[in-house]
N, C-alpha and C positions, 0 to 999 in steps of 0.2 A: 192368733196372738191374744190370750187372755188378758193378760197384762196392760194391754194397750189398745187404745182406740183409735186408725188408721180413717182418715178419712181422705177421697180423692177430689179435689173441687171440678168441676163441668167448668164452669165459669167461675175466675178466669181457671182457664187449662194450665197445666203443668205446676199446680198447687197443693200440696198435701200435708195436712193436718194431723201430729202424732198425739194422744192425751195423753197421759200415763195414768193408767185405772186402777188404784189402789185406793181409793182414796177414805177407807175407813182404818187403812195405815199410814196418811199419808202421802200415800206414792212412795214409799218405801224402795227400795230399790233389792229384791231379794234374787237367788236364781233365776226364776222366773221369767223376771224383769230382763236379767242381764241378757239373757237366752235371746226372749223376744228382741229386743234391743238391735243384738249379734245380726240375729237373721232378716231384719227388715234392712238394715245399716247392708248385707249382703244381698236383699233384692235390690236396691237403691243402685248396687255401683252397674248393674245393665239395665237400667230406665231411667234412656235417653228422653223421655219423654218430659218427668218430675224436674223439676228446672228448681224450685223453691219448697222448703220444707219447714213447719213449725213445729216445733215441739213446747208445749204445754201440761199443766195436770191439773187432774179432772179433783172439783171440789175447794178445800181453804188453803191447800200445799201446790205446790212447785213440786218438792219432792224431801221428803225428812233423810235421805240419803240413805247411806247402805241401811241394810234391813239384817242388824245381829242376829234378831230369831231365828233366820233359816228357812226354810221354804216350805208352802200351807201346802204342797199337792203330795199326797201318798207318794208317787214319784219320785217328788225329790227328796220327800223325808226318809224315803229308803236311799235316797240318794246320798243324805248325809250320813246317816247310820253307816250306810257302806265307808263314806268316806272316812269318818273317827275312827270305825273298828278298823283301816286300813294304817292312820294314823300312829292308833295305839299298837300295831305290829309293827311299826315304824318305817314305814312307807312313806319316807319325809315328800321323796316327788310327786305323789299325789298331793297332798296339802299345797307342795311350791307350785304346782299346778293350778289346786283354786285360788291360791293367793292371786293369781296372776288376772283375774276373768276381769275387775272392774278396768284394769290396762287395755286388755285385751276393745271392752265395750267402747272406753276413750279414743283408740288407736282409730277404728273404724270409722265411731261420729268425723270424728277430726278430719277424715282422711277421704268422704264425701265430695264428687264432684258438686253436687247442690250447693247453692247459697243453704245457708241452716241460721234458722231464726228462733230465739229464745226467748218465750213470750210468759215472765216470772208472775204468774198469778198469785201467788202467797210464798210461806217462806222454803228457804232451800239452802239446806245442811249437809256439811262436808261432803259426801262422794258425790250431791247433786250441783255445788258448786263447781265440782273438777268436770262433770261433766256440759256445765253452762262453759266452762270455759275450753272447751272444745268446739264450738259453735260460732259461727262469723257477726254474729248481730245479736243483742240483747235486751230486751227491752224490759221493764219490771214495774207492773203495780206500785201505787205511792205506799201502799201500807207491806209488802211484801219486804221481809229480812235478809238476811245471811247470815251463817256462822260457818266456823273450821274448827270443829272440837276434838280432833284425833286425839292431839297432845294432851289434853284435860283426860281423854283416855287410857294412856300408857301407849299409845300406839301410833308409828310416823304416820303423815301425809303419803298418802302410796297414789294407785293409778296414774302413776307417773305423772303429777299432778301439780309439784314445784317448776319445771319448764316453762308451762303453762300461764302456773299464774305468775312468774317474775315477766312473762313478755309481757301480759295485760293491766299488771299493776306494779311493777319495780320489784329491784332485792327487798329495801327497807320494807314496804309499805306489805309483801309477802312474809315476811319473818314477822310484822307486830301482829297480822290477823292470824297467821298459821301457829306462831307462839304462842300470844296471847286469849287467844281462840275466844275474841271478847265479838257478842252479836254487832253486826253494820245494818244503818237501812238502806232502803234502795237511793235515796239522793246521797249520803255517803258512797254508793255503789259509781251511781255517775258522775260522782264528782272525781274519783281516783280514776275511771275508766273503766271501768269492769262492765259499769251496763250504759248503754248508748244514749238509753232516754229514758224516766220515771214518767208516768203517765197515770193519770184519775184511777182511781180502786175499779173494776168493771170494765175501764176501755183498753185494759192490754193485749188481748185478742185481736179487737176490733181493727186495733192500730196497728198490731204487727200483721193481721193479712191486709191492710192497708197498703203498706210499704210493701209487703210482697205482690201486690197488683202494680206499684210502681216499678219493679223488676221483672217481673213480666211482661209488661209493653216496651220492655229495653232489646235491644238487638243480643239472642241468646249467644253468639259468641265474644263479645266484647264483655258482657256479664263471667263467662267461666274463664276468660284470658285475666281480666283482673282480679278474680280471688285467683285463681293460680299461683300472678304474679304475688300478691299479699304475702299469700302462707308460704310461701319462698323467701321472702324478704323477712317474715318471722323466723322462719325456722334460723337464719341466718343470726340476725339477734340472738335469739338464745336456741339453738340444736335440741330439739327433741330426745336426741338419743343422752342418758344423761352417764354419770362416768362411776355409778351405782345402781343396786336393784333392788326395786323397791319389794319384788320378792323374797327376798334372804333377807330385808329389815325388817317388815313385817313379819315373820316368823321369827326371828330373834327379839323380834317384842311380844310376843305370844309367851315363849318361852320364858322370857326373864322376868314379865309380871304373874306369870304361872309359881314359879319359884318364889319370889315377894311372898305369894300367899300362903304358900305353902311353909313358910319362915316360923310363925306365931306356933305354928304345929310340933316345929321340931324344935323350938326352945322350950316351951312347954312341956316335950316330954324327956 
């Protein structure tokens, strides 16, 4: 997993530490990432063993969220190639197909017997906030941000990503940051809910495998009986399954800020 840096703790046992290793992009979140992501999220759900999980990134990010550029490995840059030239023959269900990956990556996290612990070292932008919010516990550096700039984009909130955030921080307080796509700090974070605790520039690590040695010496099934019971009484609040797809929005904003641009051209001529 190039993307990531998995580490397994000896002591205490059933601890393991994710980095996200991009960090001369930020932690970007490109193919790559997502891939990586998918298949660790898929070795997780048979190891019975991993009890507690952090996720972190490696350097001055959290994670600058999805990665427009595309993907740095010959692999996948033929991957994309492939994909546009499939596009432009118009092959929409390929495209509604990668529209779908950061869902897909969210569905997984989220869907983790592990406690999953979010340990916000610096700042973290739109697809890396839908992805903290997938996660049972959150913690964040004093100096570390947030933002939600799809809109400032032309483009919805996708990775099924409003569910989410209306259970962890209300309708209101989701409509002014996902409209307004204006940056929050991290005590703005805990004070709406979103992050559990802000803590000293340096000690967010320290403190989130803290707390995870504090669940660890807890009896392992009264730990996975109550997040169980939790993300049940979530789902309940607001149903994950939403009664739209973020799929077919997403491409219909592709499309219609494609055409935008394409406007100046044909009055023009």
């Amino acid at each position: 997993m190039s993307t990531l840096i998995v580490e397994r703790s000896a002591r205490p046992a059933g601890l393991m530490t994710v980095t996200l290793n991009r960090p001369e992009k930020l932690n970007a979140i490109d193919v790559e990432v997502h891939t990586d992501l998918q298949n660790l999220c898929r070795e997780l759900q048979t190891d019975p063993e991993t009890r507690v999980v952090i996720f972190t990134g490696a350097g001055r990010a959290f994670s600058a969220g999805a990665d427009i550029g595309g993907s740095r490995t010959p692999q996948g840059q033929a991957a994309t190639s492939t994909m546009r030239a499939q596009e432009s023959a118009g092959n929409v269900l390929q495209e509604r197909l990668a529209a779908g990956t950061g869902s897909r990556t969210a569905e997984l996290l989220e869907g983790l017997d592990q406690v999953t612990i979010g340990a916000v070292n610096g700042l973290a932008v739109g697809g890396a906030v839908v992805l903290l919010s997938c996660l049972d516990i959150r913690f964040a550096a004093e100096s570390a941000w947030f933002s939600i700039p799809e809109v400032d984009l032309d483009i919805p909130l996708t990775w099924n990503a409003l569910p989410r955030l209306v259970r962890e921080l209300g309708p209101a307080r989701t409509k002014e940051l996902v409209l307004g796509c204006d940056r929050f700090s991290a005590s703005e974070a805990e004070r709406w809910g979103f992050v559990n605790r802000s803590v000293p520039d340096g000690e967010v690590l320290s403190y989130a495998r803290a707390f995870a040695e504090r669940l660890l010496a807890k009896d392992p099934m009264s730990v996975a009986a109550t997040k169980s019971a939790v993300t049940s009484l979530a789902q309940l609040m607001v149903p994950g399954q939403v009664t739209y797809s973020d799929r077919e929005l997403l491409l219909l904003a592709r499309r219609l800020r494609a055409e935008r641009a394409r406007r100046p051209e044909q009055t023009g001529a």
